[in-house]
C-alpha positions, -999 to +999 in steps of 0.1 A: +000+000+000+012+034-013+008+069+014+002+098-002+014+129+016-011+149+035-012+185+039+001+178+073+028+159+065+039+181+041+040+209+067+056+189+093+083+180+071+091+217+063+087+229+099+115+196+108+137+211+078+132+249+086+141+245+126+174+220+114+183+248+093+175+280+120+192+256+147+226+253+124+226+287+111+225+294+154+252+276+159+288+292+162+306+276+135+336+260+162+310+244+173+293+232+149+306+193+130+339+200+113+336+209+072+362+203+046+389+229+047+386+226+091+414+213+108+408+175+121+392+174+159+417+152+175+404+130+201+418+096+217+407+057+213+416+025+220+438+001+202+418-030+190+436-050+217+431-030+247+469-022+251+472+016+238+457+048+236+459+060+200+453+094+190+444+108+153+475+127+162+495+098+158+485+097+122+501+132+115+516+138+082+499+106+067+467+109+045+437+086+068+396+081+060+385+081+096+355+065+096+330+060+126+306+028+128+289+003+143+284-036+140+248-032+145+246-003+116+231-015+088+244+010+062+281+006+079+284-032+068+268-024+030+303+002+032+327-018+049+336-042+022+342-011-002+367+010+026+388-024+024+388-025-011+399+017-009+427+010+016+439-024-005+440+000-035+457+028-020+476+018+009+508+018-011+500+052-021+497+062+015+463+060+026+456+052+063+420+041+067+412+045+105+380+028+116+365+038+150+337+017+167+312+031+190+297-005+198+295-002+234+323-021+255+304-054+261+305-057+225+344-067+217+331-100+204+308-086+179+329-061+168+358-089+164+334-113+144+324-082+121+358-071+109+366-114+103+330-113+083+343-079+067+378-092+061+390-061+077+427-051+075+432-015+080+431+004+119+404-003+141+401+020+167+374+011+198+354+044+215+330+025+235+320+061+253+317+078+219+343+107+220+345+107+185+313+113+181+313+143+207+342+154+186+328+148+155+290+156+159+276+130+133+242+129+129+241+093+124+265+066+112+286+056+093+299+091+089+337+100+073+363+122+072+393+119+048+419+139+061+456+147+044+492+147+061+487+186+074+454+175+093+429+198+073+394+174+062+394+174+023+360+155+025+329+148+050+303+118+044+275+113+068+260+083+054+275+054+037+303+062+010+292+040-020+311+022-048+326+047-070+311+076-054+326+105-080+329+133-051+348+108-029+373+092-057+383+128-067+390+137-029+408+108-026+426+117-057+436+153-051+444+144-017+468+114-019+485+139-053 
């Protein structure tokens, strides 16, 4: 069965877009999510095994995707396969692909099995309490941030990067130049 919108919908819909748009245009811009030409937001996680703090400083000078996700997001396992294809690609070239889990720290086994499913390779970074995501202010996930060797973003995604995605390939491009 097909909805049609009603008049009230309709209205709804442009009240939800008008007060998204009055509360960013409210918002000082260093506070607002980082845009391309920002400097990176550095923030800290944990290594994959438990045993270090890793900081996005630590990447300095090095071209990285950061990309925050979950094992239980949906649109984050329909990109995952793609970023490993992107680092495998690129790595030689110098690409760091940095992924940071918010799965909650109960969830190490999950998280584990995922990137075995995914046949991940590249950095896994865990931030059970979400810091990137304070840091980062994405309005849902995945959400990423490729970011060159002086620290400045050259592109945002909030949503899934998809195969061949023109706007990403050619920040990719002009960034790993």
């Amino acid at each position: 069965m097909t909805r049609k919108a009603t008049p009230t919908m309709i209205r709804a819909f442009w009240a939800a877009g008008g007060l998204l748009l009055w509360v960013s245009a409210c918002v000082p811009g260093d506070l607002g999510p980082p845009q391309v030409g920002d400097q990176a937001p550095d923030f800290q996680a944990m290594s994959l095994d438990g045993e270090r703090t890793v900081s996005l400083a630590d990447y300095a000078g090095q071209t990285i995707l950061v990309n925050l996700w979950a094992t239980w997001c949906a649109p984050c396992r329909l990109e995952t396969p793609y970023l490993q294809a992107v680092y495998e690609e690129n790595r030689e070239r110098g690409l760091m692909v940095v992924g940071i889990s918010v799965d909650s720290p109960f969830a190490l086994d999950m998280v584990n099995d995922f990137l075995e499913e995914m046949g991940v390779t590249y950095d896994i970074l865990l931030d059970p309490e979400m810091v990137s995501t304070d840091v980062f202010l994405p309005i849902g996930y995945p959400a990423s941030y490729l970011i060159d060797g002086d620290g400045v973003i050259r592109f945002t995604r909030l949503g899934p990067i998809v195969e061949g995605d023109p706007a990403f390939l050619e920040a990719l491009e002009q960034t790993l130049e």
